[in-house]
C-alpha atoms as an extended CHARMM CRD file, in Angstrom:
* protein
*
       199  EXT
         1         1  UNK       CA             28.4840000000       23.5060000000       27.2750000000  PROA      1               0.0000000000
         2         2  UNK       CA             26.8430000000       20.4990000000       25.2940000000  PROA      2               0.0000000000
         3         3  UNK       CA             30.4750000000       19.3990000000       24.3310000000  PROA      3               0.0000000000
         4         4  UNK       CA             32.2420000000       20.0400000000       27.1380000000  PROA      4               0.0000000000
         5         5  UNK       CA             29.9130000000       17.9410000000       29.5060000000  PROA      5               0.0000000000
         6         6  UNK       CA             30.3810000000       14.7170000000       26.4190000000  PROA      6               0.0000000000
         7         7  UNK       CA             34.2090000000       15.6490000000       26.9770000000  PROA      7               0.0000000000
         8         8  UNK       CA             34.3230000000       14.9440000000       30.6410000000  PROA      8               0.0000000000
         9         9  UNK       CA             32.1640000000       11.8450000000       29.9080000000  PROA      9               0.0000000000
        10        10  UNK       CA             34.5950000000       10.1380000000       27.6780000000  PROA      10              0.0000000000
        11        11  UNK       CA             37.7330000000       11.6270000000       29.6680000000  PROA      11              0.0000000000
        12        12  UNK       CA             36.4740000000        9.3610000000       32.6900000000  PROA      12              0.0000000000
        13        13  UNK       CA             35.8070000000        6.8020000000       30.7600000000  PROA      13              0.0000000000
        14        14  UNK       CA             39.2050000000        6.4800000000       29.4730000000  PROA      14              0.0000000000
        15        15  UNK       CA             40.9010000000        6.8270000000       32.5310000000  PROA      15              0.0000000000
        16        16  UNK       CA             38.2590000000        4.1460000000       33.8710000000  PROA      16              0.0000000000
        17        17  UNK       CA             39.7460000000        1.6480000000       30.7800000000  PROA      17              0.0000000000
        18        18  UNK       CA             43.2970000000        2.7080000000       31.1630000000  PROA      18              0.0000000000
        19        19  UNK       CA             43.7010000000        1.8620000000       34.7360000000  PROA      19              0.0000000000
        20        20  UNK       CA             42.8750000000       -1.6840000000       33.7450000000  PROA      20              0.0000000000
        21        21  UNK       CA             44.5280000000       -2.1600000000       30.7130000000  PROA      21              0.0000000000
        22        22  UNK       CA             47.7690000000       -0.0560000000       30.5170000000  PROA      22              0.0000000000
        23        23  UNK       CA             50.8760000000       -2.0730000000       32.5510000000  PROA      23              0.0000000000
        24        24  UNK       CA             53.6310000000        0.3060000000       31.7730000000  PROA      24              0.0000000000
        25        25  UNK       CA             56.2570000000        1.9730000000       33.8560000000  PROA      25              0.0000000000
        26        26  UNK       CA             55.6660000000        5.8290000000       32.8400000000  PROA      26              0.0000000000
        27        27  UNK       CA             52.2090000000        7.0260000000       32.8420000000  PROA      27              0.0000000000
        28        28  UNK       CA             51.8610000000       10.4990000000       31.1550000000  PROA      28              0.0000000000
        29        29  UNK       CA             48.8700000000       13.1300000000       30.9600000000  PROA      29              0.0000000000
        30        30  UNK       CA             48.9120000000       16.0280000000       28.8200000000  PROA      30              0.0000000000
        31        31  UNK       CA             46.3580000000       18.7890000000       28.4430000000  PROA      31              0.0000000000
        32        32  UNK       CA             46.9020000000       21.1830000000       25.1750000000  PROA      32              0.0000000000
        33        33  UNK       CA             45.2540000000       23.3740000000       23.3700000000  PROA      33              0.0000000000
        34        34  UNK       CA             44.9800000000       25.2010000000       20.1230000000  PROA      34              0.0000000000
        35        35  UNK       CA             43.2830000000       26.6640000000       16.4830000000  PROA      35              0.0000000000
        36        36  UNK       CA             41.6690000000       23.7620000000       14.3430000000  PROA      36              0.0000000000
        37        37  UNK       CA             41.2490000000       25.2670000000       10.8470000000  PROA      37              0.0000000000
        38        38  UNK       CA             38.2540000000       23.2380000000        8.7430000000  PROA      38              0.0000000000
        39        39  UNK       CA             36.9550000000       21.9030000000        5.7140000000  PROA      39              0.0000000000
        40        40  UNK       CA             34.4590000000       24.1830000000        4.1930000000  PROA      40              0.0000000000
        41        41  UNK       CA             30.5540000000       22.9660000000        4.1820000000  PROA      41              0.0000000000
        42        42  UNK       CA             28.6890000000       23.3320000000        0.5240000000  PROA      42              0.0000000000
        43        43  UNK       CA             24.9780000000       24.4760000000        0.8160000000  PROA      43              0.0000000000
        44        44  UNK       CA             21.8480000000       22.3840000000        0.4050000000  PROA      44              0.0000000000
        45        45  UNK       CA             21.5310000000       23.0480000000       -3.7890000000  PROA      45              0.0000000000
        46        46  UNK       CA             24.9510000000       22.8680000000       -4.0390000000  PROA      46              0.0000000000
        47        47  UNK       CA             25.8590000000       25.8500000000       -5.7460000000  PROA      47              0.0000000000
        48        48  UNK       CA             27.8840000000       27.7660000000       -2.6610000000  PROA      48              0.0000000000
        49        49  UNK       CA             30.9720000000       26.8040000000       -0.4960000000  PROA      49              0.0000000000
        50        50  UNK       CA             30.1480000000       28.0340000000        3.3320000000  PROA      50              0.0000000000
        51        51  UNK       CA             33.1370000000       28.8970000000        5.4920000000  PROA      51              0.0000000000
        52        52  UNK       CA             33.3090000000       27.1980000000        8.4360000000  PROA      52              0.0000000000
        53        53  UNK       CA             35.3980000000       29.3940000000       11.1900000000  PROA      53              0.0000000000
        54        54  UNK       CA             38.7580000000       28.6430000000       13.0730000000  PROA      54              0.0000000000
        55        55  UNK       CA             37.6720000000       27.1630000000       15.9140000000  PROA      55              0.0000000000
        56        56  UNK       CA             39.3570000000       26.4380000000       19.6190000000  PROA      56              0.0000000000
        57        57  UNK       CA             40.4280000000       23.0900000000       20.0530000000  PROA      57              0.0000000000
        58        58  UNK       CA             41.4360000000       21.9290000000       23.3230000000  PROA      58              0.0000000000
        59        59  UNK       CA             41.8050000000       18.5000000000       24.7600000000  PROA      59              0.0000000000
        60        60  UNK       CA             43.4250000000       15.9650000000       26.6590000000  PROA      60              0.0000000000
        61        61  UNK       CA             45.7690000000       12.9280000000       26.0230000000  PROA      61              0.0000000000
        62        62  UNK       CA             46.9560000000        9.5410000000       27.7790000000  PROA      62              0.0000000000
        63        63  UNK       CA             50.1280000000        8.2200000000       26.9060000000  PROA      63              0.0000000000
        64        64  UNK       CA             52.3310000000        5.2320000000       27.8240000000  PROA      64              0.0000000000
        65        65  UNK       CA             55.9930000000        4.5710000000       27.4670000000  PROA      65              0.0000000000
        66        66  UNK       CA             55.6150000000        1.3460000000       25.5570000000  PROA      66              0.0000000000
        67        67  UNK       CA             59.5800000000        1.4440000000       24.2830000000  PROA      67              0.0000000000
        68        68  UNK       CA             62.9240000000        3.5660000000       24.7990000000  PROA      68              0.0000000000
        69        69  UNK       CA             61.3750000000        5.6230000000       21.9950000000  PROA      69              0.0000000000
        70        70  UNK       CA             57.4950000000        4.9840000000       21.4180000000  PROA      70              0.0000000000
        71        71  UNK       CA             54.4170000000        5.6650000000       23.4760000000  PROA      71              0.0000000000
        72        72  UNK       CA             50.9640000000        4.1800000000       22.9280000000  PROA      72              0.0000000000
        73        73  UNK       CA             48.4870000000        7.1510000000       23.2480000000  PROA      73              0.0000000000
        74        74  UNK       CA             44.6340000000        7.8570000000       23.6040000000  PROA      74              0.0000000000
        75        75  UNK       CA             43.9780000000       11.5080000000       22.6580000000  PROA      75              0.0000000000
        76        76  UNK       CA             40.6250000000       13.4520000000       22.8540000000  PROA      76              0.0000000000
        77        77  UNK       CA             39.6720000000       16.6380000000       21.6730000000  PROA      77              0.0000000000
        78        78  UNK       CA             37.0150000000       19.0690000000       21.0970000000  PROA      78              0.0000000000
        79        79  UNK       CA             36.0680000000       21.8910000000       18.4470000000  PROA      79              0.0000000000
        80        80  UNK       CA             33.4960000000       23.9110000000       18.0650000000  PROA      80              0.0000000000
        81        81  UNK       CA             32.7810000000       25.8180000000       14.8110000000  PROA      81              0.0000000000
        82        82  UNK       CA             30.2950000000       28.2840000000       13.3720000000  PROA      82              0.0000000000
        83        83  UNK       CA             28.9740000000       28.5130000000        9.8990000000  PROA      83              0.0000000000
        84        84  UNK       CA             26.4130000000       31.0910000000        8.4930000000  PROA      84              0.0000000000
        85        85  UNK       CA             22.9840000000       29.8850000000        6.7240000000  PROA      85              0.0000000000
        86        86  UNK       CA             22.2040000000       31.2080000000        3.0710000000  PROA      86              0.0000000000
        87        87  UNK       CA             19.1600000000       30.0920000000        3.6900000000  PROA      87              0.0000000000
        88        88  UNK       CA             18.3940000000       32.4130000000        6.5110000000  PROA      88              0.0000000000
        89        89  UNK       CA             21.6490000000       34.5990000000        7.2200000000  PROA      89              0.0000000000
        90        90  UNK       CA             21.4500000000       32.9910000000       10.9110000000  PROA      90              0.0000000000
        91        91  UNK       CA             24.6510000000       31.6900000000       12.5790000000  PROA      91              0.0000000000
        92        92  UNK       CA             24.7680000000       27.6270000000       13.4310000000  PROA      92              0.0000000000
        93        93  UNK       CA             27.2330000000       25.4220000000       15.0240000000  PROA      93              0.0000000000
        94        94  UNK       CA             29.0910000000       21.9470000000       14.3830000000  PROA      94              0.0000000000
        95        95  UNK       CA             30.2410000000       20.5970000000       17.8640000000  PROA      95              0.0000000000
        96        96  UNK       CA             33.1420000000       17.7130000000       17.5640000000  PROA      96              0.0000000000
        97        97  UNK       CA             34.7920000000       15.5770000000       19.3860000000  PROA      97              0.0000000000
        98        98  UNK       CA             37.4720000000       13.1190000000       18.5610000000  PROA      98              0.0000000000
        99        99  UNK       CA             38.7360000000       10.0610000000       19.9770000000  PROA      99              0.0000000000
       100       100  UNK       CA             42.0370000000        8.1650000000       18.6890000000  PROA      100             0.0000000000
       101       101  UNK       CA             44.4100000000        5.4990000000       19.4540000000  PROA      101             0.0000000000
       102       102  UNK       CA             47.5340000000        6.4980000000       18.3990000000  PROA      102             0.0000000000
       103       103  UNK       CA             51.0990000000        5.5500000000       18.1680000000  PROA      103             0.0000000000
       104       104  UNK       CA             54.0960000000        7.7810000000       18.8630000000  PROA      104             0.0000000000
       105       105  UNK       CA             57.5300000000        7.3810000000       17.4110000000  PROA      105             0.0000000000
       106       106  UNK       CA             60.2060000000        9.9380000000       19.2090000000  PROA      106             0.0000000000
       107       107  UNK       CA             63.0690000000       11.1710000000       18.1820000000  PROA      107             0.0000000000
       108       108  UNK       CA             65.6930000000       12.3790000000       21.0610000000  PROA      108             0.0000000000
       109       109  UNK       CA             68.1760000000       14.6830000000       21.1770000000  PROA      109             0.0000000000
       110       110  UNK       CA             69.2390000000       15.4640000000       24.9510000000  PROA      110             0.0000000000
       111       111  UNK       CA             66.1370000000       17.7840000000       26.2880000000  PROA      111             0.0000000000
       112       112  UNK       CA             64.9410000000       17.6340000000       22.9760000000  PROA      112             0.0000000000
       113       113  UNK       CA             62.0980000000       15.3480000000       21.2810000000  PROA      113             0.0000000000
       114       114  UNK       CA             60.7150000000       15.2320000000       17.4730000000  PROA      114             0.0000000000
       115       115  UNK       CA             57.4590000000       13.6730000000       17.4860000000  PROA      115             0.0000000000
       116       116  UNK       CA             55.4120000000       11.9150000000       15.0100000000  PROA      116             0.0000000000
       117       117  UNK       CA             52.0220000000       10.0580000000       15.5820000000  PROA      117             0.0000000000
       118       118  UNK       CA             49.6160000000        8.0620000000       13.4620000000  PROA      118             0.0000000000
       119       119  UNK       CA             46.7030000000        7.0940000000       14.8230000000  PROA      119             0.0000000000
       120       120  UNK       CA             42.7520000000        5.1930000000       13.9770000000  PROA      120             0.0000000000
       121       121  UNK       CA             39.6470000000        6.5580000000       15.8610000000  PROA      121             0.0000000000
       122       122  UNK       CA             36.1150000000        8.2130000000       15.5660000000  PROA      122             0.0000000000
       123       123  UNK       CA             34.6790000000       11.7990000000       14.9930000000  PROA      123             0.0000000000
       124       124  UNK       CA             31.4150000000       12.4830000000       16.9850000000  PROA      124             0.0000000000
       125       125  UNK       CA             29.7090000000       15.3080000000       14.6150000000  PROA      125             0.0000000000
       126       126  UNK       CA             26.9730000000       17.1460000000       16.7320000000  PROA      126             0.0000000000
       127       127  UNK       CA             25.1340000000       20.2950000000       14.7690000000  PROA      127             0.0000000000
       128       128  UNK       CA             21.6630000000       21.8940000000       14.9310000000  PROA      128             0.0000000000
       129       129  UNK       CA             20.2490000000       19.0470000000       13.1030000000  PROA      129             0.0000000000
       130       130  UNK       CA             21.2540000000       15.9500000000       14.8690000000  PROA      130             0.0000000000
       131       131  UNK       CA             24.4200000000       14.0220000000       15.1630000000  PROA      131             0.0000000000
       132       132  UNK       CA             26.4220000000       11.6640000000       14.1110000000  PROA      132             0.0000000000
       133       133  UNK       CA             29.5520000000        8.8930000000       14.4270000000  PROA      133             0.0000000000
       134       134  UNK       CA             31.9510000000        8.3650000000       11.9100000000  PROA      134             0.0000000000
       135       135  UNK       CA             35.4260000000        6.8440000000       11.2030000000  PROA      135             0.0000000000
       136       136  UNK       CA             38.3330000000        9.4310000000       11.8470000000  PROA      136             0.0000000000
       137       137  UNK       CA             42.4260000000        8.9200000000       11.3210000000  PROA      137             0.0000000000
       138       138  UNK       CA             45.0290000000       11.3500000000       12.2120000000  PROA      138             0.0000000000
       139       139  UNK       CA             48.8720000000       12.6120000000       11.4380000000  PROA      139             0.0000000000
       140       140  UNK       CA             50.7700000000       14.6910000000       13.6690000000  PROA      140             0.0000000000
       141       141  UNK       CA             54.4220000000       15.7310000000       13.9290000000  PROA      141             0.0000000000
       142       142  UNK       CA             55.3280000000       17.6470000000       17.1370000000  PROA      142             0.0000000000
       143       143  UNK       CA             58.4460000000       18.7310000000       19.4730000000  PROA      143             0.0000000000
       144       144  UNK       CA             58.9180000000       18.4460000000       23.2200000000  PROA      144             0.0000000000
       145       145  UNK       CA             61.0950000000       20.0220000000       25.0160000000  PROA      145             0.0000000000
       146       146  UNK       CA             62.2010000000       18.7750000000       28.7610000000  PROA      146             0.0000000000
       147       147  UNK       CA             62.1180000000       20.5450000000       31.3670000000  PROA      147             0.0000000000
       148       148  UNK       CA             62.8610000000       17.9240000000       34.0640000000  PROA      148             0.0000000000
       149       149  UNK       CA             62.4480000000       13.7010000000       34.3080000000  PROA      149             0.0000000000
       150       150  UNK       CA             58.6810000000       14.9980000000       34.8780000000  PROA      150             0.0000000000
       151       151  UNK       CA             57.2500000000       17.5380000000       32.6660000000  PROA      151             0.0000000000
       152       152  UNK       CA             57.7380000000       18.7970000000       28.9420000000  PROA      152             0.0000000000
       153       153  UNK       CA             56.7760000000       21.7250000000       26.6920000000  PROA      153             0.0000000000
       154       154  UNK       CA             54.4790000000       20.2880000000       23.7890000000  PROA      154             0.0000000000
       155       155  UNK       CA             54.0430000000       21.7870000000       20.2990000000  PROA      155             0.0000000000
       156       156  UNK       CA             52.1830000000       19.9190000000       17.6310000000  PROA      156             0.0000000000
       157       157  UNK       CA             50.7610000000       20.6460000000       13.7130000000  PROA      157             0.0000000000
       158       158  UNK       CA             48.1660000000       17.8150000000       13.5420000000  PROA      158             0.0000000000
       159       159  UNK       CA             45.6490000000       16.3960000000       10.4170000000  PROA      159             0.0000000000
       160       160  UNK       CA             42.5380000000       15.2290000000       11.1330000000  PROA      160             0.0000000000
       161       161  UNK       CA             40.3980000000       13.2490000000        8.3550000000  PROA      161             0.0000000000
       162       162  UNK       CA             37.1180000000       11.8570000000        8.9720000000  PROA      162             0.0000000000
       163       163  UNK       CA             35.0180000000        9.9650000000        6.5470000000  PROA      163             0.0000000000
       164       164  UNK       CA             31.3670000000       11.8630000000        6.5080000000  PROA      164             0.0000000000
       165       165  UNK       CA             28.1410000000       10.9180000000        4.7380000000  PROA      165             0.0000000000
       166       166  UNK       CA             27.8110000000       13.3840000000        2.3230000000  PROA      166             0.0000000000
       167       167  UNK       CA             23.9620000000       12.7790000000        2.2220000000  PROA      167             0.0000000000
       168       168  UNK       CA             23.4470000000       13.3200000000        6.1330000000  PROA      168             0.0000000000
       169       169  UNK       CA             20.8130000000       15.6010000000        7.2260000000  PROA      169             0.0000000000
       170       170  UNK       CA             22.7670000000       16.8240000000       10.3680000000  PROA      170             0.0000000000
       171       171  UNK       CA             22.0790000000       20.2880000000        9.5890000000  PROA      171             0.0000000000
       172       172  UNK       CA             18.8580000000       19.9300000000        8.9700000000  PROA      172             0.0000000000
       173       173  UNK       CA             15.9980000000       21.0710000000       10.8980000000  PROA      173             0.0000000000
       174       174  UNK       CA             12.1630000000       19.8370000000       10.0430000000  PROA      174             0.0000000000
       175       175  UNK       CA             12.5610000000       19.8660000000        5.9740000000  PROA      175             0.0000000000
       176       176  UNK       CA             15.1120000000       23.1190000000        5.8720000000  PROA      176             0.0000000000
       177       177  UNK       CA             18.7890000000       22.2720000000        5.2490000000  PROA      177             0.0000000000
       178       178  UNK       CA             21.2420000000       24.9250000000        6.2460000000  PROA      178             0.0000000000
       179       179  UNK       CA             23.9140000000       23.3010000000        4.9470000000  PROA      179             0.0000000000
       180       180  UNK       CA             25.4690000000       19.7050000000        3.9110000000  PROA      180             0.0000000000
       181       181  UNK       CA             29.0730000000       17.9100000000        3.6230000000  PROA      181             0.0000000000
       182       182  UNK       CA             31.1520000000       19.3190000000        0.4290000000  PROA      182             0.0000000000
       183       183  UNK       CA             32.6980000000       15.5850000000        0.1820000000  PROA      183             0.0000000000
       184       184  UNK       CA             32.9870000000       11.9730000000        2.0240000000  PROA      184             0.0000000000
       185       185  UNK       CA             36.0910000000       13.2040000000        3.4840000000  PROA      185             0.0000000000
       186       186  UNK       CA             35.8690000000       15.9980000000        6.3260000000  PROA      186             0.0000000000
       187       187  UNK       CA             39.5200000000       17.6280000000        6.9510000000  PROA      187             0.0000000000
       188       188  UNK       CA             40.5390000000       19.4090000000        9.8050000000  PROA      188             0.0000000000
       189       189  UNK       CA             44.5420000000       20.7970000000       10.5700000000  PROA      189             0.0000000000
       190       190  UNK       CA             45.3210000000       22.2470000000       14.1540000000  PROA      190             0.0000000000
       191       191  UNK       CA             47.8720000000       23.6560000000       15.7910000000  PROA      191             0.0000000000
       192       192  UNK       CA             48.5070000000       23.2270000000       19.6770000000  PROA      192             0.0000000000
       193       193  UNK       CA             50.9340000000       23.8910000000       22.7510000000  PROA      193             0.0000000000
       194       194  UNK       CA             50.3390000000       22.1140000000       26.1100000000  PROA      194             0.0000000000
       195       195  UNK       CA             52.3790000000       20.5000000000       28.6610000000  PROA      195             0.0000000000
       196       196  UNK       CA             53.1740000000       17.0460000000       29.4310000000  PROA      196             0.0000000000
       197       197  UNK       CA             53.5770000000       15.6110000000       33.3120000000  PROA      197             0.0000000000
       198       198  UNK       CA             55.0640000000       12.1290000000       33.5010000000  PROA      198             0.0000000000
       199       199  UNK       CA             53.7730000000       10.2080000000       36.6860000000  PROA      199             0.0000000000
């Protein structure tokens, strides 16, 4: 519930900003959702990988026509994974939530659109331990199909890296560490579907 209620935080806030900063003609809103497949975790002494599960990524994105074929776009998702201890065989979570800014080059033919999106943002990293901000880009290439002038069928394979502190004790509780970062760089691929409406 913890991420869900930070998700409607920063979804208001960005349709707060965007209704003062975004001047375009075509204003479009797209929920989607999908499987985010992780990076896997290392544990405290560094001996063992940990397997992080497949977790459900949903989200929400704000996009602008800014040319015949671009969009500006600010996209937030969630993700919620589980990882198991070898400390203590118990079960733990790593909540996150991205945020980019991302640019969207489309490629038309009639009904149909190829997508692909680059975009610069952050990775809020929440666990039993404590959490944490870092720097986040993403990749994506994606279809649309059109339905009408006003809504579109969305498919998307997206790549998510984040730059971690390898050294952070987010999953650490008092002086036990369940686990820790495998590297400085956090990778995360999902697949989604959702549906665009054009206002």
């Amino acid at each position: 519930m913890y991420v869900q209620q930070q998700l409607i935080k920063v979804i208001g806030l960005c349709v707060f900003v965007c209704s003062f900063s975004i001047s375009a003609t075509e204003f479009e809103i797209t929920p989607f959702f999908g499987q985010m497949y992780s990076s896997d975790l290392i544990s405290s002494d560094e001996v063992n990988a940990i397997s992080v599960d497949t977790g459900n990524n949903y989200g929400i994105a704000f996009a602008w026509q800014d040319s015949p074929n671009g969009q500006g776009q600010i996209m937030l998702n969630a993700v919620s994974h589980d990882f198991e201890s070898e400390v203590d065989n118990n079960d733990y979570s790593l909540d996150i939530i991205y945020a980019h800014f991302n640019g969207i080059a489309q490629f038309r033919q009639q009904h149909y659109v190829t997508t692909v999106s680059i975009g610069l943002g952050g990775a809020y990293f929440d666990s039993d331990g404590g959490a944490e901000l870092f720097p986040s880009a993403t990749l994506a290439i994606g279809t649309r199909y059109e339905f009408s002038e006003r809504m579109s069928f969305v498919t998307e394979v997206r790549g998510i890296a984040s730059v971690v502190d390898n050294e952070d004790n987010i999953f650490c509780q008092a002086d036990t560490c369940h686990a820790q970062f495998d590297d400085t760089l956090w990778v995360e691929t999902t697949i989604s579907v959702g549906i665009a409406i054009k206002f």
